[in-house]
C-alpha positions in Angstrom: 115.0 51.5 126.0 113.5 53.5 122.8 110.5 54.5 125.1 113.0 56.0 128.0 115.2 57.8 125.3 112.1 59.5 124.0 110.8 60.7 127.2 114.2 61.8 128.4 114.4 63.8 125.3 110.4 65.2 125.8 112.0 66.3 129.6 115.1 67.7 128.2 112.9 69.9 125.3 110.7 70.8 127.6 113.4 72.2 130.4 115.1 74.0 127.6 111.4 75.8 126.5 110.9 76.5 130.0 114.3 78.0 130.6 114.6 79.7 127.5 111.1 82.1 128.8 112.5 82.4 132.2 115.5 83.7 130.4 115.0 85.5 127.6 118.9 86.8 127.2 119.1 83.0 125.5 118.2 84.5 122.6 121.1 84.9 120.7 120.4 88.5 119.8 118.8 89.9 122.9 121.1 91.8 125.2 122.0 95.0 126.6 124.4 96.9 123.7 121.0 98.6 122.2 117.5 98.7 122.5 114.9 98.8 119.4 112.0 101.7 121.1 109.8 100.0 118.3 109.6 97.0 119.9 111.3 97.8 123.4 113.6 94.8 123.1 117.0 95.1 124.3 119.9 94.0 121.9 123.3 92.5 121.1 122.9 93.6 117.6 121.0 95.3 114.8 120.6 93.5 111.4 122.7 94.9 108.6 120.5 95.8 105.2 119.9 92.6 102.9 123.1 91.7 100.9 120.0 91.3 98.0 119.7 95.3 98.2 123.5 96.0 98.0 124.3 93.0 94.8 121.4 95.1 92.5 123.4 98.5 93.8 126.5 96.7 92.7 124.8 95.1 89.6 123.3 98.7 88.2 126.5 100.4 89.2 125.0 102.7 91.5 126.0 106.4 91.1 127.3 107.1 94.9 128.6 106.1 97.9 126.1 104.7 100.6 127.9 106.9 103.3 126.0 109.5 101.2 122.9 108.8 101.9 121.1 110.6 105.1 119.1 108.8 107.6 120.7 105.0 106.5 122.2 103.1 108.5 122.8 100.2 106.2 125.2 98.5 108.9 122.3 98.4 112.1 119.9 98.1 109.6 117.2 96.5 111.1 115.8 95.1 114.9 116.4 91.2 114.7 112.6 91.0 116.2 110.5 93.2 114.8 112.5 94.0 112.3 112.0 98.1 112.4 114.3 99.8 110.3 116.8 102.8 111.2 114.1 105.0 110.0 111.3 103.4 112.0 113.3 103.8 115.3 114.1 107.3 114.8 110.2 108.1 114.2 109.5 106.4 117.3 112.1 108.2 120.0 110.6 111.4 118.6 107.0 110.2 118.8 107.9 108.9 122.4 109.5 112.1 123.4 106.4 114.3 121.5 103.5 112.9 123.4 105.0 112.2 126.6 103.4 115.3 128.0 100.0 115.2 125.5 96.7 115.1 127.1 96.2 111.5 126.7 92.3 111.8 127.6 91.5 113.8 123.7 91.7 111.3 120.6 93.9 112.8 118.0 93.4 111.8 114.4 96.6 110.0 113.1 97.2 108.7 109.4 100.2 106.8 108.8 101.1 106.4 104.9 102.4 103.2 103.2 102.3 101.6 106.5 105.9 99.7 107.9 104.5 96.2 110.3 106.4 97.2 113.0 105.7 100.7 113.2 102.3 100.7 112.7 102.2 97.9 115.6 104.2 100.5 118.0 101.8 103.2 116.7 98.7 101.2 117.6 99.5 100.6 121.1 98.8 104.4 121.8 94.7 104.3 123.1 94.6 108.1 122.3 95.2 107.7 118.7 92.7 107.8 116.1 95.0 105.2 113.8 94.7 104.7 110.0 96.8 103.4 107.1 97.1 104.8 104.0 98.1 103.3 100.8 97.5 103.4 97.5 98.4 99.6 96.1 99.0 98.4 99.7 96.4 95.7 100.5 95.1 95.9 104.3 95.6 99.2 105.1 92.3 101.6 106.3 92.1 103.8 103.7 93.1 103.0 99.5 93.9 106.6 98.4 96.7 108.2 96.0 98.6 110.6 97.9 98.1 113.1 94.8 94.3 113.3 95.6 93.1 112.9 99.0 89.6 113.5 99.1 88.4 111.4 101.7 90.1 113.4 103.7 88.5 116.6 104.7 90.5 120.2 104.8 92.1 120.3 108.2 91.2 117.0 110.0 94.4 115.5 110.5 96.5 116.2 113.9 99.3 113.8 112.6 100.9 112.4 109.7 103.9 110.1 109.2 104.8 110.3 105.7 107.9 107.8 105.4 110.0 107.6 102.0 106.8 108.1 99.8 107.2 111.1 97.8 110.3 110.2 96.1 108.3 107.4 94.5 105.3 109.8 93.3 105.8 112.0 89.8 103.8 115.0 91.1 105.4 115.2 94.5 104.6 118.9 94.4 100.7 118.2 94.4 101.0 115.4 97.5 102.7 117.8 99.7 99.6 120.2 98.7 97.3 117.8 100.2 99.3 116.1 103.1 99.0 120.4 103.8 95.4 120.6 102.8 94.3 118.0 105.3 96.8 118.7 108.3 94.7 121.1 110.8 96.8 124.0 112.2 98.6 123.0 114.6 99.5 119.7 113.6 102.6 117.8 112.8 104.0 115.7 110.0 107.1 113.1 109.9 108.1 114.0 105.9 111.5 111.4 105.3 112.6 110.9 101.8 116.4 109.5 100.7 118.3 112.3 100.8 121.5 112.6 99.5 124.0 114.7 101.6 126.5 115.9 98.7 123.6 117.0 96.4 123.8 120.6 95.0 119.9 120.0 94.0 117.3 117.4 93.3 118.4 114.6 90.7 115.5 114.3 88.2 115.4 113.8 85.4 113.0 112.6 82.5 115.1 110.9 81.1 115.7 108.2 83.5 113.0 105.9 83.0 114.5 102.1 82.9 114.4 100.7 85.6 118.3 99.7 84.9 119.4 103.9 85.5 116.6 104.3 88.4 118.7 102.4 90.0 122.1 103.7 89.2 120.5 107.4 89.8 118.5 107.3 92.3 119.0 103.9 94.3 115.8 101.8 93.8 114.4 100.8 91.0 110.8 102.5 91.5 112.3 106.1 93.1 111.4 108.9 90.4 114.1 111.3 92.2 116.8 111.5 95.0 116.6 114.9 96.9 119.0 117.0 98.6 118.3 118.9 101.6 118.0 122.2 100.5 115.4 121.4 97.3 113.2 119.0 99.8 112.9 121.3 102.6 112.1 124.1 99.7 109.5 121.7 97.9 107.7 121.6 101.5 107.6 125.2 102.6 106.4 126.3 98.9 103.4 123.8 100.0 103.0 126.0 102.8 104.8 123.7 105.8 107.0 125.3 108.2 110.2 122.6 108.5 112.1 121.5 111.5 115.4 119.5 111.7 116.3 117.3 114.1 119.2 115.5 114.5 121.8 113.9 116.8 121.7 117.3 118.6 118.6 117.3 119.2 117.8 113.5 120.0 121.3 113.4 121.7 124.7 111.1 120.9 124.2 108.4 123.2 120.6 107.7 122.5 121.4 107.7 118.9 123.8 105.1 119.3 121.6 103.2 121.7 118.8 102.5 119.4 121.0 101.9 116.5 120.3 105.3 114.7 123.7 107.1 112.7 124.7 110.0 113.8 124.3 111.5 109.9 120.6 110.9 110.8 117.7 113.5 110.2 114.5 113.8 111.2 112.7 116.0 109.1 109.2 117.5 110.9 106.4 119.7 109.0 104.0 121.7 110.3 100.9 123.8 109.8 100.8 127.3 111.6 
């Protein structure tokens, strides 16, 4: 009897693998409410942000209110599969829409800094790209480099950059938007995202925030240096020479916004070099 239990329960495992592939909508948060373009999965639901990242907000008594922040949508946080963030998704409906017309046949030289998994997966998939990671304490990545000083890079020989909430963790941001100019060639195009927060009159920095206790409170993560506004980031980038582009729900569209789980206070921020 032992022996006939255990087989019918082999049988029934097996019948439940093999239905579960035939039918992937089984998994509990695959549907047809969004899709991630990261992964190309559709959804029932995006991920709200850890509750470990909100208890140290709560803890430090941070300064503002989340709805503050641009770009974060701590509520469809991230894809339950391959767990790309708000930001990640929004880079890669632009990157979609970008190339869908580029001459696939020329290799274009792509460097992608401080590298998110499931990103840099959806950005590998692309045979015209000539893909590397850049990181400066990151192990794996192509290329070990500080932002600040880029050498290994020559003067215009990058077509494209992605350059995804870096800077606000680097003292001299000046001096890396000097050389994420310095090695873009003309031409070329940069995703730039930093936090920003929306009712900002000007950059918060300030030296004397240094625990990591008031990082926190001031500028939402305990290793940020600064939190920008709008209007003192885009002006750090153009004095580096960058001409900046906005895009937001306008551009992208409301709907596909909401399909992919992106907020509709989201900004995509876009440099280039003339």
């Amino acid at each position: 009897m032992y022996k006939k239990n255990v087989l019918k329960l082999k049988k029934a495992v097996h019948s439940f693998r093999k239905e579960i592939f035939a039918n992937p909508y089984l998994l509990p948060y695959m549907g047809n409410k969004y899709k991630c373009p990261v992964c190309n999965t559709g959804l029932s639901y995006f991920n709200p942000i850890e509750k470990e990242y909100l208890a140290l907000l709560d803890k430090y008594e941070y300064n503002y209110s989340l709805f503050h922040n641009e770009t974060f949508n701590f509520l469809d946080y991230h894809c339950p599969k391959c767990y790309a963030n708000d930001r990640d998704r929004l880079y890669a409906v632009y990157f979609l829409k970008k190339t869908q017309n580029t001459d696939k046949s020329k290799k274009v030289n792509c460097i992608d800094f401080a590298p998110s998994p499931g990103l840099s997966c959806f950005l590998r998939s692309f045979q015209f790209l000539n893909y590397r990671t850049a990181d400066l304490y990151l192990a794996g990545v192509d290329d070990q480099v500080d932002i600040r000083d880029m050498s290994i890079y020559k003067n215009d020989s990058i077509d494209i950059f992605i350059c995804s909430h870096v800077l606000e963790h680097v003292d001299e941001d000046r001096k890396a938007m000097q050389e994420l100019y310095r090695i873009l060639r003309p031409g070329g195009w940069g995703i730039t995202m930093v936090p920003i927060l929306t009712h900002s009159a000007h950059i918060i920095e300030d030296a004397a925030i240094v625990s990591e206790a008031d990082k926190w409170k001031y500028y939402g993560q305990g290793d940020h240096v600064r939190f920008y506004n709008r209007e003192g980031f885009i002006a750090r980038l153009q004095d580096a020479g960058f001409r900046v582009k906005l895009h937001g729900a306008d551009y992208f569209g409301a709907n596909l916004f909401e399909q992919h789980g992106i907020h509709p206070r989201s900004v995509l921020y876009i440099v280039e070099k003339l």
